[in-house]
N, C-alpha and C positions, 0 to 999 in steps of 0.2 A: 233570193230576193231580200230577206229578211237582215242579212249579211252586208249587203249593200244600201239598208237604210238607213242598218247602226252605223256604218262607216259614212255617210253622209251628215249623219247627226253630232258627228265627233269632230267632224272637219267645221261643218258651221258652230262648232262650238269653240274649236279652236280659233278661227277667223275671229268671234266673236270678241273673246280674250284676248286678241292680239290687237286689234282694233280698237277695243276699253285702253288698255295700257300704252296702247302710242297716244291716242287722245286725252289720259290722263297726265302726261308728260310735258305735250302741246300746249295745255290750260295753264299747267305749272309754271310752265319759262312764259308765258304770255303776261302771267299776271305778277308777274317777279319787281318788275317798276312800276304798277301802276300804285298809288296811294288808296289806301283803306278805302277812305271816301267816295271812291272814283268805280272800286270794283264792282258793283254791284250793276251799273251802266255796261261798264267793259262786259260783262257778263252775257248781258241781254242780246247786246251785240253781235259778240261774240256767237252766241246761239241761232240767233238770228241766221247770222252768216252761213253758218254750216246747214242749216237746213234749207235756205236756198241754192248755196252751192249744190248739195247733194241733190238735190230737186234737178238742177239745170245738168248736173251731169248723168244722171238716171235717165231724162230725157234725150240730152246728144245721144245717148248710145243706144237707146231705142231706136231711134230716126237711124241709123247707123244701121243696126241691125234689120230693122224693116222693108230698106233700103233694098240691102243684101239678100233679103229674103224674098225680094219684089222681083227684082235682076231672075230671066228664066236660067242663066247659065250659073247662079252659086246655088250649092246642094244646103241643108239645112248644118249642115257640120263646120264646114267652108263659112259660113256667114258668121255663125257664133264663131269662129276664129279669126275674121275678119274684128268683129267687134270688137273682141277680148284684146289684138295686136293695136285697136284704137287706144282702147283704157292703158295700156303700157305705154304708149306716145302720150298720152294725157299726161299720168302719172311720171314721165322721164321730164315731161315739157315744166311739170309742178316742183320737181324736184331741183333743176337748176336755180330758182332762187333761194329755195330752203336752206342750199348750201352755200349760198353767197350770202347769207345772213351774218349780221358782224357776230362775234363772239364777246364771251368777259377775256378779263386779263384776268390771272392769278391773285393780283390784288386786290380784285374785286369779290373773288368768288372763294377767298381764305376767312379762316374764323377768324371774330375779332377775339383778341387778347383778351382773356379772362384776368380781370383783378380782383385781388381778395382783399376786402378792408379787415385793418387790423384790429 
């Protein structure tokens, strides 16, 4: 048992890290155009959002899984597999516009020419 704690603890540790770093990456390109002045709003926002979001989706899959778990003919195994195959349709449904997102050109995203005064 002890085995399968530490191995629990190292997966939510991993999850943990993996989830910092795509959200640190997220913030990064989000606030790439906005103006000094403006971030500190976009920020709020920003924060805002995600913990609503994350609110409203913590709850869908609750109702999902409750659901599942109410139903006499799904086993308790069955339900959380049921719910977990929602969160991937969530997640697949999230992921089509992330990738239709415009991108830079090269000329946008090259370093400017360094000049050295003489």
């Amino acid at each position: 048992m002890p085995q399968q704690r530490d191995r629990q603890r190292d997966d939510a540790r991993s999850r943990g890290t993996g989830f910092s770093a795509v959200n640190l990456a997220v913030m990064a390109g989000a606030y790439l155009d906005i103006a000094p002045r403006d971030i500190p709003h976009a920020g709020s926002i920003t924060r805002i959002v995600q913990q609503l979001g994350g609110a409203f989706g913590a709850a869908v899959l609750a109702v999902i899984l409750q659901r599942q778990l109410a139903t006499h003919l799904a086993t308790h195994p069955a339900a959380f597999a049921h719910s977990f195959l929602w969160a991937l349709v969530f997640s697949a449904i999230a992921f089509v516009p992330a990738v239709l997102l415009p991108g830079r050109s090269r000329a946008e995203t090259a370093a400017p020419a360094v000049t050295v005064p003489e």
